[in-house]
N, C-alpha and C positions, 0 to 999 in steps of 0.2 A: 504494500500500500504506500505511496506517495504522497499521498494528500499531507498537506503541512500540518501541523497539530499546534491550537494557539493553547499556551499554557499560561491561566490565570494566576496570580500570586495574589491573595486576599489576606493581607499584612496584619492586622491587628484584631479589627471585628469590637463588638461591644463588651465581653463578658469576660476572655480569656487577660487573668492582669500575670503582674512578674511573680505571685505566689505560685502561680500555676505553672509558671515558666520565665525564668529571669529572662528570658530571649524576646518575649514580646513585645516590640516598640509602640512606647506612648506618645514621648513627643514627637514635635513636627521632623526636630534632627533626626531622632533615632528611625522614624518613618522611612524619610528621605535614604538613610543608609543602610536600613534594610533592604528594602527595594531596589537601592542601586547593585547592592549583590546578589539579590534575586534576579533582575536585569540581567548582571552578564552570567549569569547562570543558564538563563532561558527563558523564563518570563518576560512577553511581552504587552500584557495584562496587568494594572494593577487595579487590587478593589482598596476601594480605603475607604474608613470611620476616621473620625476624630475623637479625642479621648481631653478630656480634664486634666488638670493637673493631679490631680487625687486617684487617678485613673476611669474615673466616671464618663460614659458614654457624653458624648458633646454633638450638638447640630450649627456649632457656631460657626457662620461665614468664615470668619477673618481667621480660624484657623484653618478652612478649605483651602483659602486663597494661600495662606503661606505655605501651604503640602504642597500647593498643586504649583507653586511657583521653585520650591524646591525641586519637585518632581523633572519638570519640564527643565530644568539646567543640568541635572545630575543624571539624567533617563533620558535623555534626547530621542525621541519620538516612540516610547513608549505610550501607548492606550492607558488615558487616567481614568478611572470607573468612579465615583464618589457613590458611599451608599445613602440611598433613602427611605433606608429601613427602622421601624416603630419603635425601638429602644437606644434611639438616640435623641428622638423628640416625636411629640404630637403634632401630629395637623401642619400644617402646610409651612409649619418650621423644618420639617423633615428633607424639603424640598429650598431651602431658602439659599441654596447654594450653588443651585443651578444655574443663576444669571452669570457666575463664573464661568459658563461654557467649557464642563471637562468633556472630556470624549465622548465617554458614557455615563449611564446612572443605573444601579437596580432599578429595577420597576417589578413590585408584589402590585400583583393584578384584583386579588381577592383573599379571603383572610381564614385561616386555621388555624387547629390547635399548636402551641408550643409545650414545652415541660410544663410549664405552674402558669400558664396564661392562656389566652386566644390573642394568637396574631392579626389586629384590628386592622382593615384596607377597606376601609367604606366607598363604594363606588365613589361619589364625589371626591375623594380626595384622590384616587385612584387617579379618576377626568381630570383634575389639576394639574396633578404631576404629570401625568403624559401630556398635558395642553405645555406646559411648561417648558418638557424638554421639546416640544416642536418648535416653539418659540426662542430657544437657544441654541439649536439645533446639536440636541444633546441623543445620540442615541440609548436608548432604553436597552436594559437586558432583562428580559421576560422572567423572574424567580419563581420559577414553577415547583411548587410545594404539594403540587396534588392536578390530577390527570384535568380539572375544570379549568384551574388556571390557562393551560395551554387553548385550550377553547375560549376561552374569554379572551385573549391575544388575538385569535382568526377573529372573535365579532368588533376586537379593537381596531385591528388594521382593517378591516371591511368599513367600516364607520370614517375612515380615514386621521384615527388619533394618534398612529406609528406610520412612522415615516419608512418607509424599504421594508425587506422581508426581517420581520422578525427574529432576533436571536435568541433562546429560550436554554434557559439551563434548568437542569431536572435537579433539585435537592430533596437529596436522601438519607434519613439515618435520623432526623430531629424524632426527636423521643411526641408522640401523639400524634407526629404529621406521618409523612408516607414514609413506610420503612423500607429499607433496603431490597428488594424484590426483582429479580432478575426478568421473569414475565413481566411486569409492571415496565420496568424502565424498557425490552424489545419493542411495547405497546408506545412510550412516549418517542420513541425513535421512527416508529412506525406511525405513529402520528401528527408529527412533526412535517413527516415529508410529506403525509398526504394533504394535509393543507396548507404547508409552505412553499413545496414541489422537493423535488429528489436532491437537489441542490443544496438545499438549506440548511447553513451549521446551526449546532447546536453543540451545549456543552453539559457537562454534570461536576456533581459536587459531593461527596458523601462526608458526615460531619462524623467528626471523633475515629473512634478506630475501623469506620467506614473510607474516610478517606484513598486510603488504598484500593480498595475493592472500585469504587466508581472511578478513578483513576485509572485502572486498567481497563474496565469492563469498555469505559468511553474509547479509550486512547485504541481498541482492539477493533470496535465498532465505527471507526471512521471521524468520530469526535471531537471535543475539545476539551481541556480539563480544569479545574481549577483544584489548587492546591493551599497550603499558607496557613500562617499557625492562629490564624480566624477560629478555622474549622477543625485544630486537629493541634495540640501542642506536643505530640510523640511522636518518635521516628519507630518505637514498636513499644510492647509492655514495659519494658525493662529501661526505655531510654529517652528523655526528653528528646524534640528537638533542639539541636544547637541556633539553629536560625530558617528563617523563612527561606532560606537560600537551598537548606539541607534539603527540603522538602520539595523543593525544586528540581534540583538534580536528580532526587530519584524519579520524580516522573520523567525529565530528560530521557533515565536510563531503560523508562519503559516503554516510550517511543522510541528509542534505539532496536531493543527487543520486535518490537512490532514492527519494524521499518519502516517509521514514518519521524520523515524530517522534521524537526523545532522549528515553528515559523518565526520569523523574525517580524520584526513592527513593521516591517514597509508591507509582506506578506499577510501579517494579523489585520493589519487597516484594510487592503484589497480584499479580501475575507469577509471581511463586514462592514464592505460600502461605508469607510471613515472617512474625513478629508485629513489629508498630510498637514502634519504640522508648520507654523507660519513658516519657519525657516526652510523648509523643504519645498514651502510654493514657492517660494521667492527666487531658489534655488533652482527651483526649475525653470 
């Protein structure tokens, strides 16, 4: 298989702090240098939260702008994803980061259970964010938590609230939401293409000591993957991860296995209809 494989690096996330893993970067610095050696590692993806000083999830602008200004000097054309996801803030502060124009944005379509909560995505705030990112011309990534979501995506881009063919990652493994289910995810691949066409990437995610398993199961089936100590602070029972980088590499080593090339950011941007970054139009 040929087909390039874009590898997500999802750096921080809201929940996982340094007790869980001294590797996990809070500040803006340590963000920016995780990432950059996630970067030349193979990552050409990154998802980012913003975090407190105290390590508490943040939805504050001015800390987006400094990551994403970090980002773009240190990761030269690197895909910035900003999340805006429900445990960073409520209601349309979740989204108030957007008019920064990063690459991308999560986008949860609809809402499910979590461990000790329900993941709230009330249709209006849903239509915001997506009005949002049209409006900054921010592409969305579909956080498919359950097989309706993906269907709510085909009545979104039929409605015309996504812009291009949707990108749709399948997350698996959240304790209440969809578990790990090998039928389940051939079903989301399989329906994916039937109503995006045969073409259309998509990626997955498996959280905790799932991450591996959707790692390959993706990277075997033609996919994309995301990786990062977001989702996963061990490199197995026995072993922390040392850094978002480690976690990296070994997906690296599983599209090696599989023989499919590490796309790079000019590849991951053609991939998913981005535009090149200003220095690279300029440049052109």
């Amino acid at each position: 298989m040929t087909k390039p494989c874009i590898i997500c690096v999802a750096i921080t996330g809201s929940l996982p702090t340094k007790a869980n893993n001294p590797a996990v970067p809070i500040t803006v610095s340590e963000q920016v240098e995780s990432t950059h050696e996630a970067f030349e590692a193979g990552a050409s993806i990154v998802h980012a939260h913003v975090r407190n000083d105290d390590e508490t999830p943040s939805s504050d602008p001015e800390k987006f702008a400094r990551l994403k200004e970090g980002l773009e000097k240190h990761c030269p054309g690197m895909i910035v994803q900003f999340s805006t996801g429900g445990r960073s803030g409520a209601g349309q502060a979740r989204g108030a980061m957007l008019p920064l124009r990063p690459d991308m944005a999560s986008l949860s379509v609809g809402s499910n259970n979590f461990p000790t909560r329900v993941y709230e995505n009330p249709p209006e705030l849903v239509d915001w964010l997506a009005a949002e990112m049209l409006a900054h011309d921010v592409k969305p990534e579909i956080e498919a938590f359950d097989l309706s979501h993906i269907l709510k995506a085909k009545d979104m881009a039929d409605r015309g609230q996504l812009k291009g063919t949707p990108y749709v990652q399948f997350v698996m493994g959240v304790k209440n939401a969809m578990p790990v289910d090998r039928d389940v995810f051939d079903y989301y691949i399989r329906t994916v293409h039937r109503l995006f066409g045969p073409d259309a990437p998509w990626c997955a995610a498996g959280i905790g000591k799932h991450q591996i398993t959707l790692n390959e199961w993706a990277i075997a089936a033609g996919g994309h993957a995301r990786t990062g100590l977001e989702d996963n602070v061990r490199l197995d029972r026995d072993r922390l991860a040392p850094s978002n980088a480690a976690l990296v590499r070994r997906a690296v080593e599983m599209c090696e296995k599989n023989a499919r090339p590490v796309a790079t950011w000019q590849e991951a941007r053609a991939i998913l209809g981005l535009r090149l970054p200003a220095e690279a139009e300029v440049a052109a």
